[in-house]
Each structure stands twice: as structure tokens, then as C-alpha cells.
N, C-alpha and C positions, 0 to 999 in steps of 0.2 A: 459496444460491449454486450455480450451476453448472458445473460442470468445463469448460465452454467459455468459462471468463471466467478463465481461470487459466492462466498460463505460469511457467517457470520463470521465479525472481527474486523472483513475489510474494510477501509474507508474509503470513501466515494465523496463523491459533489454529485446532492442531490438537486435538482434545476433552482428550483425556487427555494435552496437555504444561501440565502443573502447576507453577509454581517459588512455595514457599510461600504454597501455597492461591489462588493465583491465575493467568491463563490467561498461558503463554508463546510472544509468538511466535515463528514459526519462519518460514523461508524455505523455497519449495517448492524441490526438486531436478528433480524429474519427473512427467511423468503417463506411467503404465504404458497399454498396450494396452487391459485390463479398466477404463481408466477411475480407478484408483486414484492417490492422491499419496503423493509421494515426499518426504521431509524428513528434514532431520538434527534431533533431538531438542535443543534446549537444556538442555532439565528431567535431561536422560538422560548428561548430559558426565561422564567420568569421563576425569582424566588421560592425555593422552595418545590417547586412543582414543574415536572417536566411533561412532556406530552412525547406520546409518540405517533409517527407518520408513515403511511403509505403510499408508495408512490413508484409508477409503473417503468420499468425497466428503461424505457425511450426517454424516460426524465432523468437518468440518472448517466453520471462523466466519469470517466476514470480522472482517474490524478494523475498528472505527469510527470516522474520520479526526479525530481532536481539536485543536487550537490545541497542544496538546504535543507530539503527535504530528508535525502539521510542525516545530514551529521546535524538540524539542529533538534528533530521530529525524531530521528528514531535512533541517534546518540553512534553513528560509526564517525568513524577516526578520517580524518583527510591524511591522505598519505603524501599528496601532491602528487603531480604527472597525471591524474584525472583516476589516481588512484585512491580505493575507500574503501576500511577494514572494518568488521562489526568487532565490538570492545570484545567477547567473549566467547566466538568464534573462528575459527581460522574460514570465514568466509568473507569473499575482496569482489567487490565491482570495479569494472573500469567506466569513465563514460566517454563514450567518442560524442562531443558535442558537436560536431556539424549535423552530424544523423540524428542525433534527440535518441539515442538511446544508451543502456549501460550493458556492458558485458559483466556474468555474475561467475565467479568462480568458488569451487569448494576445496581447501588443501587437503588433498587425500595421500596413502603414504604411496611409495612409486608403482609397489605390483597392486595397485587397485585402477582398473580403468576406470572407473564412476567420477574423474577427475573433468567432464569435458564440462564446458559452459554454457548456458544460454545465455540469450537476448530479452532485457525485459525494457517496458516503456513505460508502463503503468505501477503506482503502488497498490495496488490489489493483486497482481501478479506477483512481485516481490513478495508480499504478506502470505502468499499462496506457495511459493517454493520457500519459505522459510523456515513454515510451519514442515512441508512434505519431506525438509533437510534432517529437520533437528528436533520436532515435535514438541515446537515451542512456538509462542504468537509475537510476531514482530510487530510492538505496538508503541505508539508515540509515548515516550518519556516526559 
């Protein structure tokens, strides 16, 4: 992953945010000057008081955009056939699970070519065309 593929709102797995033994995400806050990310720690919540962390780009994972991941993290619809609708868009992923990735489409009307699809693997990439679709932040419910 690249630090030029990352704005605030994405969420990531930062290396060492752990919540029993497994990786937790986080949502980024900021990219510093030097290039580093900014996050508030889930793993790290302590009543009342949150901390925030930096921590350099070679530490930090994308997420890998699952069927659970949309529909229970960011509330789209199972169509079935590996088909998946956001509630309030006419915007549908498909996922071809052997390849680990999703095809994302936008219903556009017929004389619009802006109709064609990408390939995304990551949810910061989805969170990234969601936002550049519809000028709105696809954020876990």
C-alpha cells in the first residue's frame, strides 16, 4: 500500500492494533508531512480517554473487502449470485471469489458512457471511489 492511496476516513490494520490476537481496524485521522499515519487505536481504548498513534506506512495493511465486510460493516444488500447493492445507491459489486476480488459498478442512464467498472480488493480503495462517486464517505454503520 501506498500513502498516496490513503485519505482520511479510510480504515486500515495498523501492524500492532491487536484486539485478542487478531488485527483491529482502525480509521485513519491523518497523514503527517514525514508521510506517517495518524489513528486512533481501538486495541488501546481505555475509558474515557483515547490516544492517538503514529505509525509509518510499512506498518500499516489494507483490508480485504469480504461479503461481511460489505453487508455487515458497511450495511449493502446480498443480492445473491456474488451479487451486492449499497441500500441508497444504485451502486452493485460483484465478487469473483476464486480471484479475491469485487467488480464495482455505477447504474448510469444508457447514453452515459461513465457506466464501466473497476476492480477493487481493498476497503480503502472502495472508501476511495465511493467518496469520488457520490461525495459521500462509506463508513461502517
Amino acid at each position: 500500500m501506498k500513502v498516496n492511496e490513503l485519505r482520511k476516513g479510510n480504515i486500515v490494520y495498523p501492524k500492532d492494533e491487536m484486539y485478542n490476537g487478531v488485527l483491529s481496524p482502525c480509521e485513519v485521522l491523518g497523514i503527517q508531512p514525514d508521510k506517517k499515519i495518524c489513528y486512533i487505536g481501538n486495541s488501546k481504548f481505555k475509558a474515557g480517554h483515547l490516544d492517538m498513534f503514529v505509525v509509518d506506512i510499512v506498518d500499516v495493511q489494507p483490508i480485504l473487502i469480504t461479503p461481511d465486510w460489505l453487508v455487515t460493516k458497511f450495511g449493502f444488500k446480498d443480492n445473491g449470485g456474488g451479487y451486492y447493492q449499497h441500500p441508497e445507491y444504485n451502486f452493485f459489486l460483484f465478487y469473483h471469489e476464486e480471484e479475491e476480488y469485487f467488480e464495482c459498478y455505477k447504474q448510469v442512464p444508457a447514453n452515459d458512457d461513465s457506466g464501466d467498472f473497476k476492480t477493487l480488493q481493498h476497503v480503502h480503495r472502495l472508501q476511495n471511489l465511493f467518496y469520488e462517486l457520490f461525495d459521500e464517505e462509506l463508513t461502517i454503520k
